[in-house]
C-alpha positions as CSV (number, residue, x, y, z in Angstrom):
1,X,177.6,101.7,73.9
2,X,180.0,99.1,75.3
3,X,180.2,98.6,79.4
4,X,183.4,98.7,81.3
5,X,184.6,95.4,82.5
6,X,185.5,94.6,85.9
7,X,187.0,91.5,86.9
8,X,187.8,90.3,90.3
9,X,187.9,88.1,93.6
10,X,185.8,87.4,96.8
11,X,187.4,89.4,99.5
12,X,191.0,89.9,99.6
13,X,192.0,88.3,103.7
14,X,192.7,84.6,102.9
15,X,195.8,82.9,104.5
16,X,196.3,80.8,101.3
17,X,197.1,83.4,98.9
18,X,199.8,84.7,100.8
19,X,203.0,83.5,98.8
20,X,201.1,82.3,95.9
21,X,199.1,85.5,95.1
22,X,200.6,88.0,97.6
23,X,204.4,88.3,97.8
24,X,206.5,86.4,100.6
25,X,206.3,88.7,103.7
26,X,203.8,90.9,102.3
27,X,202.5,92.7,104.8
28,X,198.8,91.8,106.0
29,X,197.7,95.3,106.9
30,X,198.5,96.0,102.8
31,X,196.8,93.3,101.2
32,X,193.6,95.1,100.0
33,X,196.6,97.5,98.4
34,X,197.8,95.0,96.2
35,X,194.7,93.0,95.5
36,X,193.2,96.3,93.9
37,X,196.1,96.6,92.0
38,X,196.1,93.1,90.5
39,X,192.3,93.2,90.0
40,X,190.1,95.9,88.8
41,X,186.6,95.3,91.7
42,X,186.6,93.4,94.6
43,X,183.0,91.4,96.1
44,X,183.3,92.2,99.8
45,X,181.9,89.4,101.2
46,X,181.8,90.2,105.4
47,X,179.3,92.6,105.1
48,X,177.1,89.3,104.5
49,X,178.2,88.5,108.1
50,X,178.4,91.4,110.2
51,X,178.6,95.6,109.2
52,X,181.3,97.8,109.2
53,X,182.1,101.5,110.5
54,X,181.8,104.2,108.3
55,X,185.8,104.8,109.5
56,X,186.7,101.1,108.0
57,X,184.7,102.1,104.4
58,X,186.6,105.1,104.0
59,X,189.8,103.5,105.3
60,X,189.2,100.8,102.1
61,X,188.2,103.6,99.9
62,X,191.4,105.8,100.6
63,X,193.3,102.4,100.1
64,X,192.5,101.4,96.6
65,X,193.1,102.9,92.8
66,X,191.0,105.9,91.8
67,X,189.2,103.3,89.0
68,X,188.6,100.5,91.5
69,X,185.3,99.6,92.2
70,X,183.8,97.4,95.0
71,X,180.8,94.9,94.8
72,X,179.4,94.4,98.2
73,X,177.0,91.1,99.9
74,X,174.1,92.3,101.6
75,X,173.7,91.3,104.9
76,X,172.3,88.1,105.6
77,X,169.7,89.1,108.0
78,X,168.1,91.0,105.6
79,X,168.0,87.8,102.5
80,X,168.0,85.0,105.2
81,X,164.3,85.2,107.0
82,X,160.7,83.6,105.9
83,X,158.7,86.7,105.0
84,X,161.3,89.3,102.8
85,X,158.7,92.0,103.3
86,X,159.4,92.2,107.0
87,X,163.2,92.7,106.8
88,X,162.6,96.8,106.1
89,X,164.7,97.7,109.1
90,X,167.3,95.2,108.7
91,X,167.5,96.3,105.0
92,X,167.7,100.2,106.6
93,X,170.8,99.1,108.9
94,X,172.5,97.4,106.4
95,X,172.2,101.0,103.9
96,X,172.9,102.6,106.9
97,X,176.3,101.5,107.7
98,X,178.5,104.0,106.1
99,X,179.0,102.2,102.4
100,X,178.3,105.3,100.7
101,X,181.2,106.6,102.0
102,X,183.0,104.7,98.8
103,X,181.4,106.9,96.4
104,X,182.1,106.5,93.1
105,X,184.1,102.9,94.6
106,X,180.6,102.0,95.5
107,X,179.5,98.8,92.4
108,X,176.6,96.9,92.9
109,X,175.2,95.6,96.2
110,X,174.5,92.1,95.7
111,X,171.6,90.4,97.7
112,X,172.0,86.4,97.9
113,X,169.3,84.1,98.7
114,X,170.1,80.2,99.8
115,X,168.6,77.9,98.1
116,X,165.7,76.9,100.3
117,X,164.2,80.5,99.3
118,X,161.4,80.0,97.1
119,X,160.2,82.6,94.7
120,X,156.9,84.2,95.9
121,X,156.0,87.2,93.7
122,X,154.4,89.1,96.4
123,X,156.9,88.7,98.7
124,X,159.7,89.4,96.6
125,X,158.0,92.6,94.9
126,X,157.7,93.5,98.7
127,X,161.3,93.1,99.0
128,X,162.2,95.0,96.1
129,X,160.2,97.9,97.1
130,X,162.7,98.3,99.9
131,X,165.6,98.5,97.7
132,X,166.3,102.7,97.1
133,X,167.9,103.6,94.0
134,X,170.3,106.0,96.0
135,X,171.9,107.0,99.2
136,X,173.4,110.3,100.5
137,X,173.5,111.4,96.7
138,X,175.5,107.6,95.8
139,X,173.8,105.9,93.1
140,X,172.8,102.2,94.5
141,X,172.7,99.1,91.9
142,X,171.1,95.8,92.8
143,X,172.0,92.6,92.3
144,X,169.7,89.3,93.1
145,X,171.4,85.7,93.9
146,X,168.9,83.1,93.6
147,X,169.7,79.4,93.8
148,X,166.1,78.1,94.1
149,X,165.2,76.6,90.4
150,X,161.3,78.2,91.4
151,X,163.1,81.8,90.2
152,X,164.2,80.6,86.7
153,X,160.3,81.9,85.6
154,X,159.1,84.9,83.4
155,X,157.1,86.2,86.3
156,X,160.6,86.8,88.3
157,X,162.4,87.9,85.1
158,X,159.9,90.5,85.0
159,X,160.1,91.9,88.5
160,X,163.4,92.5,88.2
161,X,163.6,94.0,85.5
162,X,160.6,96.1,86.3
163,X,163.0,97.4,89.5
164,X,166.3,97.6,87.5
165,X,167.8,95.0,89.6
166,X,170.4,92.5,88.0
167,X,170.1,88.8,88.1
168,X,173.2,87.5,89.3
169,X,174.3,85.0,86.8
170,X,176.1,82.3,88.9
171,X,178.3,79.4,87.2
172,X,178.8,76.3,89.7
173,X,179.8,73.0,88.6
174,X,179.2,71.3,92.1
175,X,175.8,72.9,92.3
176,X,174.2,71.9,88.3
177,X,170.5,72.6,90.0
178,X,170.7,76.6,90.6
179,X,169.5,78.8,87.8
180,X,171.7,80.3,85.5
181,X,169.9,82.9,84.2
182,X,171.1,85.4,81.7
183,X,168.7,87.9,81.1
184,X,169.6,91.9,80.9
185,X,166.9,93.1,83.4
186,X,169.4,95.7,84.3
187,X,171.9,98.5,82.8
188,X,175.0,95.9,84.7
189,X,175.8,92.5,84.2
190,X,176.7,90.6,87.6
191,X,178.4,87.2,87.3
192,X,180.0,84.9,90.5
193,X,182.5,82.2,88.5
194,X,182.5,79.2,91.1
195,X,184.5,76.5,89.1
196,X,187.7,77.4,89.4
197,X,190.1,74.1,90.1
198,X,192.8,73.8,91.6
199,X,195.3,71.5,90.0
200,X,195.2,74.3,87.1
201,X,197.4,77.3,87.6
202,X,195.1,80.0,86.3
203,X,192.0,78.4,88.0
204,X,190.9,77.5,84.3
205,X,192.4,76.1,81.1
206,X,192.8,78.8,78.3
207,X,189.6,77.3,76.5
208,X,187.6,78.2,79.5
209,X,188.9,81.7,80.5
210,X,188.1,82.5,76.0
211,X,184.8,81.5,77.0
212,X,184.4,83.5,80.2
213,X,185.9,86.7,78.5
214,X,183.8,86.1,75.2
215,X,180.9,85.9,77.2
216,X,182.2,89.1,79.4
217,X,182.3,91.1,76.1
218,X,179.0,89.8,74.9
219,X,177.3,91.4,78.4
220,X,179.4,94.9,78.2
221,X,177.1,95.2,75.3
222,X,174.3,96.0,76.9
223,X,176.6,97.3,79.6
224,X,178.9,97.8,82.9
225,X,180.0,94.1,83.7
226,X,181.0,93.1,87.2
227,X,182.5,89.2,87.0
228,X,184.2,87.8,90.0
229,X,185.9,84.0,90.6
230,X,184.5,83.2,93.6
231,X,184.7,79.5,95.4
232,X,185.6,76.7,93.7
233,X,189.6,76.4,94.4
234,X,189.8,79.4,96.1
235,X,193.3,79.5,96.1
236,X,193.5,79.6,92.1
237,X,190.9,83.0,92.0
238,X,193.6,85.9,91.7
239,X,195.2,83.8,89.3
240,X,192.0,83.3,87.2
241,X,191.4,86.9,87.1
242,X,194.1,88.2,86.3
243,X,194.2,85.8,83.5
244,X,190.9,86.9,82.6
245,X,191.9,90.3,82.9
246,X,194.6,89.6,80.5
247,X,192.4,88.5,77.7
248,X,190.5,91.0,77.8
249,X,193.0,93.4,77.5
């Protein structure tokens, strides 16, 4: 069995793509129409910041391709505290937002952890016990973003995998001490591309997008993959996908 592929961008509202990646006097209010059209998922990432009506998920839903798919960042308040295991109602508000409404748009949710978060197995089980495998009848897939080097251990592997959760596997040349682990502890591969530069058109030479898509293919093996350019030179992202997207075609 061989995964679909989805490739992407952070977010689609960012004042420097318009005119490079978004036409000249494109209108604002359409962007998110003509990112999904140029990409095939999108990472939401201000759900990590505040939530969202149930109105504004089905607006985005109504807006996008009948194959597009969305990746969404977990809130911060619910990654961002001491003790995981006490985060159960943030967790609850953040599920409880309306992102279901999305349905079959719905990808994987993908909690991120700053670096400063150690791995503790008891903790983290904790955490993981919180995470339900669906909502309202919408399947729910979970992604983990750790950047603490204490996570790159077999005990960690195992939890997650013993979950189903995916380990987010997170390429960042300005940040050589996070993890990059590449493990299938899930049925999905998640990847965040971070080194993207910006005195190269597509974000990467050709040499480095064959790499990225042989990689890409190597994951939809065991899989749905779910790969997004993310950071780095932010302005080059759309471009790097949908060169991406063009080698894989």
């Amino acid at each position: 069995m061989t995964g679909t592929i989805r490739v992407g961008i952070g977010g689609w509202t960012y004042e420097p793509w318009r005119g490079v990646f978004y036409p000249d006097k494109w209108s604002q209010k359409r962007e998110l129409e003509y990112a999904s059209r140029h990409t095939t998922s999108i990472e939401i990432n201000g759900t990590y910041y505040s939530g969202f009506k149930p109105e504004t998920w089905m607006k985005w839903r109504d807006e996008t391709p009948d194959d597009f798919v969305f990746a969404v960042k977990a809130s911060r308040f619910c990654t961002n505290r001491k003790v995981l295991a006490e985060g159960g109602e943030s967790v609850d508000r953040f599920l409880d937002q309306g992102l279901t409404a999305l349905g079959d748009k719905l990808g994987p949710i993908n909690w991120q952890f700053m670096a400063t978060k150690k791995f503790d197995p008891v903790d983290f089980e904790a955490f993981l016990k919180m995470l339900p495998k669906e909502k309202d009848g919408v399947r729910l897939r979970h992604a983990l973003e750790v950047r603490s080097p204490t996570f790159d251990t077999q005990q960690f592997y195992d939890l997650a995998a013993k979950y189903g959760a995916a380990i987010v596997y997170a390429e960042d040349d300005e940040a050589p001490e996070w993890p990059k682990i590449d493990l299938p502890t899930a049925d999905f591969t998640y990847a965040r591309l971070m080194s993207s530069k910006e005195d190269e058109p597509s974000g990467m030479t050709s040499a480095e997008l064959d790499g990225i898509a042989r990689k890409a293919r190597g994951w939809a093996k065991r899989g749905d993959v779910f790969a997004y350019f993310i950071a780095g030179a932010k302005v080059r992202n759309p471009a790097a996908a949908q060169a991406l997207i063009g080698k894989l075609a």
